[in-house]
C-alpha positions in Angstrom: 0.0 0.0 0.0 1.4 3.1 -0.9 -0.4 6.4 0.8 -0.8 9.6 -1.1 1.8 11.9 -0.5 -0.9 14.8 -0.3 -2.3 13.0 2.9 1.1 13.5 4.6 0.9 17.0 3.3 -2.5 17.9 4.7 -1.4 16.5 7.9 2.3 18.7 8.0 0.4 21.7 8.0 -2.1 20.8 10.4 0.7 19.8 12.6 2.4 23.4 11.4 -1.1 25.6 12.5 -2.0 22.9 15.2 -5.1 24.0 14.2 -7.5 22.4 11.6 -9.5 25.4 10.0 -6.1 27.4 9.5 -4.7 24.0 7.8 -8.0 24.3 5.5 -7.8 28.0 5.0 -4.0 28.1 3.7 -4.6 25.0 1.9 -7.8 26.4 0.2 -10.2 23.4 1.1 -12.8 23.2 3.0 -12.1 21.7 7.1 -14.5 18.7 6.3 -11.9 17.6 3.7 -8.8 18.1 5.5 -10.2 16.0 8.3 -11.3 13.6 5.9 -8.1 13.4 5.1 -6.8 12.8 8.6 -8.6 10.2 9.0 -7.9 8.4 6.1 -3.9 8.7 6.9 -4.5 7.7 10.1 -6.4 4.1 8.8 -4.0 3.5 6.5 -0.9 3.8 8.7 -2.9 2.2 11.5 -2.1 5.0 14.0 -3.9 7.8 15.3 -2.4 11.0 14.6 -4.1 13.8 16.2 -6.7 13.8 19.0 -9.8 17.0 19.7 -9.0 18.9 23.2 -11.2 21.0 24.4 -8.1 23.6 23.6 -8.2 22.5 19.7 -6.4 19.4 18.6 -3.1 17.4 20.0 -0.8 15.8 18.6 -0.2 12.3 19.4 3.3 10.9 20.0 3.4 8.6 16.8 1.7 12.1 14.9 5.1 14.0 16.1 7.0 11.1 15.2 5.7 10.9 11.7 5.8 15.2 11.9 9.4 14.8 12.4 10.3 12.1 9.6 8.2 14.6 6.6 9.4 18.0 7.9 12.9 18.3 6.4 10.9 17.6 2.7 8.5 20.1 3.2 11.1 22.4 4.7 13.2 22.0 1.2 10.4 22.1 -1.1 9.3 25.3 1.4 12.5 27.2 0.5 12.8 26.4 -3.2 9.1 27.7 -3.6 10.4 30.8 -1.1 13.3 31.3 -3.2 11.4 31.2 -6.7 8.3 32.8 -5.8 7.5 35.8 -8.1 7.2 37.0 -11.6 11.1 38.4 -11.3 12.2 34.7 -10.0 10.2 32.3 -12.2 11.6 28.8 -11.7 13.2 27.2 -15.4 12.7 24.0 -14.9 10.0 21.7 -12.8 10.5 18.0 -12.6 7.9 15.6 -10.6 8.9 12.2 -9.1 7.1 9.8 -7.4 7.9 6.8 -5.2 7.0 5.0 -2.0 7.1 6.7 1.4 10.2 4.9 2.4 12.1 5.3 -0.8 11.1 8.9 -1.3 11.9 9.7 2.5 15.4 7.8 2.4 15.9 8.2 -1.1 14.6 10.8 -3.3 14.6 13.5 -0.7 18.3 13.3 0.1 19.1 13.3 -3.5 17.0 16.7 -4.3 18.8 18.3 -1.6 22.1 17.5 -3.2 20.7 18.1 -6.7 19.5 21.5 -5.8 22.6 22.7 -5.0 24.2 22.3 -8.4 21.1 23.5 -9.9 19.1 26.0 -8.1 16.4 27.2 -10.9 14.8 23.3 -11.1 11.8 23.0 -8.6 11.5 19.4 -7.9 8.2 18.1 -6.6 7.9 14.7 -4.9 4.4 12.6 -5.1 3.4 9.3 -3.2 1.7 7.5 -6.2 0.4 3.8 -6.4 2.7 1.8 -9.2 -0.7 2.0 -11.2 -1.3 6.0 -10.6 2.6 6.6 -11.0 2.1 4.7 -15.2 -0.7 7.0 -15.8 1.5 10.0 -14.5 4.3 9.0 -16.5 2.3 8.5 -19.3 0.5 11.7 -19.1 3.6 13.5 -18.4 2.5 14.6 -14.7 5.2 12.9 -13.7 9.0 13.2 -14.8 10.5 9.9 -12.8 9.0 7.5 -10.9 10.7 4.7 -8.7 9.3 1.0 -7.9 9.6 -2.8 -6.8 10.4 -5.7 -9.0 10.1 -6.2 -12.6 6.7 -5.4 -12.9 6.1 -2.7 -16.0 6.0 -3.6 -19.2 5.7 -0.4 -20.9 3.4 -0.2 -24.3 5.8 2.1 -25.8 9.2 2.0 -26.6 9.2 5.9 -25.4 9.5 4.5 -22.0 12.7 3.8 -20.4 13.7 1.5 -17.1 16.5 1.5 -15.3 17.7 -0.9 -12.8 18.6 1.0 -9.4 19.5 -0.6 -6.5 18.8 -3.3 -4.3 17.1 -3.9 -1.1 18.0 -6.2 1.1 15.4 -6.3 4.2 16.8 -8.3 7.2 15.6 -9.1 10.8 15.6 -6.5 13.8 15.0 -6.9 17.5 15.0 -4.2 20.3 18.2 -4.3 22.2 16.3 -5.2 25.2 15.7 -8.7 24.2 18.6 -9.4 21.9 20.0 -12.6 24.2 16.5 -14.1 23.7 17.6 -14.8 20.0 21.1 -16.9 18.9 23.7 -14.9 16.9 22.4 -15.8 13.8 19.3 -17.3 12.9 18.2 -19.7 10.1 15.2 -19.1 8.0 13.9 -22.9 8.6 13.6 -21.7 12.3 11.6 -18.6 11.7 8.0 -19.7 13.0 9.7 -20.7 16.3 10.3 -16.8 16.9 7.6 -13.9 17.6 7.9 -12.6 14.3 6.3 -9.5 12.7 6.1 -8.9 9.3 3.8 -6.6 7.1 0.7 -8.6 5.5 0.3 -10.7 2.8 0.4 -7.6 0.3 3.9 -6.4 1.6 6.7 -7.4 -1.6 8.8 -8.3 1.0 6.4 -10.6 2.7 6.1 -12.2 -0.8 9.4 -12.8 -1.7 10.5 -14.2 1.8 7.4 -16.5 1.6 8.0 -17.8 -2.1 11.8 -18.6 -0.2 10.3 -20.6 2.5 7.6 -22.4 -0.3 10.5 -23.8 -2.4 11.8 -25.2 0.7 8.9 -26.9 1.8 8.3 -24.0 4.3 5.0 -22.4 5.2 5.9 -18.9 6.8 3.4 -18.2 10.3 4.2 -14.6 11.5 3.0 -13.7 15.2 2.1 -10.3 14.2 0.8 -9.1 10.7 0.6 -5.2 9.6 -0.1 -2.9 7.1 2.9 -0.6 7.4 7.1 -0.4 8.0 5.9 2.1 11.3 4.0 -0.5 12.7 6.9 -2.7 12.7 9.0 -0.4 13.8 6.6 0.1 17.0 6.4 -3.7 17.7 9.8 -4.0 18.0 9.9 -0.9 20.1 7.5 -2.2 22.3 9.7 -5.2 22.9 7.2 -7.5 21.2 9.1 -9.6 18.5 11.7 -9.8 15.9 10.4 -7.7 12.6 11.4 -7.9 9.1 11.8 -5.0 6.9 14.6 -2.6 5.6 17.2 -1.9 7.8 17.0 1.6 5.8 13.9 2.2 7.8 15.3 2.0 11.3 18.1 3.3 10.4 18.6 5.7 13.3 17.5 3.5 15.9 20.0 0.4 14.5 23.1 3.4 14.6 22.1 4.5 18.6 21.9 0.5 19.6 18.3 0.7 20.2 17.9 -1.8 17.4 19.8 -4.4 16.9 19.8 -6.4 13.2 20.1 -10.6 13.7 22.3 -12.2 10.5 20.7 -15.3 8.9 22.4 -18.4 8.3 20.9 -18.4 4.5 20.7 -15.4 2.5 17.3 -13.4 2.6 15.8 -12.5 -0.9 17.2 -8.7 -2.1 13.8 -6.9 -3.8 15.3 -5.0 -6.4 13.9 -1.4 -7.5 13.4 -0.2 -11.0 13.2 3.5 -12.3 11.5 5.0 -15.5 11.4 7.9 -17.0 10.2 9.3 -20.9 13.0 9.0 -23.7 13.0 12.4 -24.8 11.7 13.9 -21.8 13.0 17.6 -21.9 14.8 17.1 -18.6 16.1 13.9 -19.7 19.8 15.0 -18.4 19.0 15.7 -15.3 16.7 13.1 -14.5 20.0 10.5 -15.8 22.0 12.6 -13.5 19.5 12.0 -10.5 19.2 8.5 -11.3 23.4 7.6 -11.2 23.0 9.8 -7.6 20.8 7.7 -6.1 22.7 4.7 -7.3 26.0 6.1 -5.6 24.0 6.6 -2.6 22.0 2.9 -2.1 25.9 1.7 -2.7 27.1 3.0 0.6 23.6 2.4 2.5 22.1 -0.1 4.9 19.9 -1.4 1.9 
């Protein structure tokens, strides 16, 4: 499931105005849609965000948390608009990519903010699409760029191109606090002897590591199923099991030796992630350029 990157930015600047009319007045929509759109952020992380007070509206702690991991994109696209804004200052070049939450947090963000700095007059804008929204995007030309998992386009024209990326290579994380409850490495035949948590049936990774355990006779029975990389990140917080997912995603926490990642015995699946982009897009050289940053960057990364 990939959520809309406009949810997360209804929900910044409520955060920003703490306040849900102001949010619907600088956004120019009405407050029935902005909490509309709370909500539906909210059931599709599986977390509630913000609470009514009878001082306004509070911010829950997984809210601030999720405030915290958005606000250095909105900050950058903040200042680029800042910087552009006005007849005088009218920006040359606009290029729209789209990705997943986790690859445009980890990924595309850092790369903008590198990119920007060797070209300041191209306004990048970042979307959350679905695979099937971010085709028609490309197609349409909405969108410049747009990143993905496995070899699953197969583009109708040859005006499309794709680009192999990087790899991702998920792995298994417990909380510190009950790392001597697990042996120094584990093997994947032993995984339903642990409390495991891994996103549902939908999640690619979930997929991949079950098609593994098939081939080996193996049928895969997680403990904990949910819809999102932040719920697994709060189960092994909460000192509840050993969670799958990208190490990419926890990176911080892994760092400070809050986390700590288990090594298998057998090697886990990578998911590799495409890119595509329009042959004679007119940005076409800097999108190329983009692409070969990112690939330096996923090089020297936890992925």
């Amino acid at each position: 499931m990939e959520v809309s990157w406009d949810l997360y930015k209804v929900f910044y600047f409520v955060c920003q105005f703490r306040n849900i009319t102001k949010a619907a007045n600088y956004l120019y929509v009405t407050q029935p849609a902005i909490t509309k759109k709370i909500k539906t952020l909210e059931e599709q992380l599986g977390v509630n965000l913000i609470v009514s007070s009878n001082k306004g509206i509070e911010i829950t702690d997984e809210g601030m948390e999720l405030y915290n991991s958005i606000k250095q994109a909105f900050d950058v696209f903040d200042g680029i608009e800042s910087k552009y804004n006005g007849p005088a200052n009218e920006i040359k070049t606009r290029i729209t990519i789209s990705g997943g939450y986790t690859t445009v947090d980890k990924v595309i963000i850092p790369t903008i903010i590198k990119l920007n700095k060797k070209y300041p007059d191209v306004k990048f804008n970042v979307e959350t699409c679905s695979f099937e929204e971010s085709v028609k995007k490309l197609n349409s030309g909405e969108v410049d760029l747009f990143f993905y998992g496995y070899d699953r386009y197969k583009p109708e024209s040859d005006e499309v191109v794709i680009k192999e990326c990087f790899d991702i290579q998920n792995g298994f994380v417990v909380s510190s606090k009950i790392r001597n409850e697990f042996p120094d490495k584990i093997s994947i035949y032993d995984l339903n002897m642990y409390p495991l948590i891994t996103k549902d049936t939908t999640g690619r990774s979930r997929i991949e590591l079950e098609k593994m355990l098939q081939e080996k006779g193996i049928t895969l029975k997680p403990k904990y199923e949910v819809t999102t990389y932040m719920a697994i990140k709060e189960y092994i917080e909460s000192n509840l099991g050993i969670g799958f997912l990208n190490p990419e995603y926890i990176k911080d926490e892994i760092e400070s030796g809050k986390f700590v990642q288990i090594p298998t015995i057998e090697e886990v699946p990578k998911i590799k992630i495409y890119c595509a982009y329009l042959k004679n897009s007119i940005n076409k050289a800097i999108i190329k350029e983009f692409i070969e940053l990112v690939k330096q960057k996923m090089n020297k990364s936890l992925f």
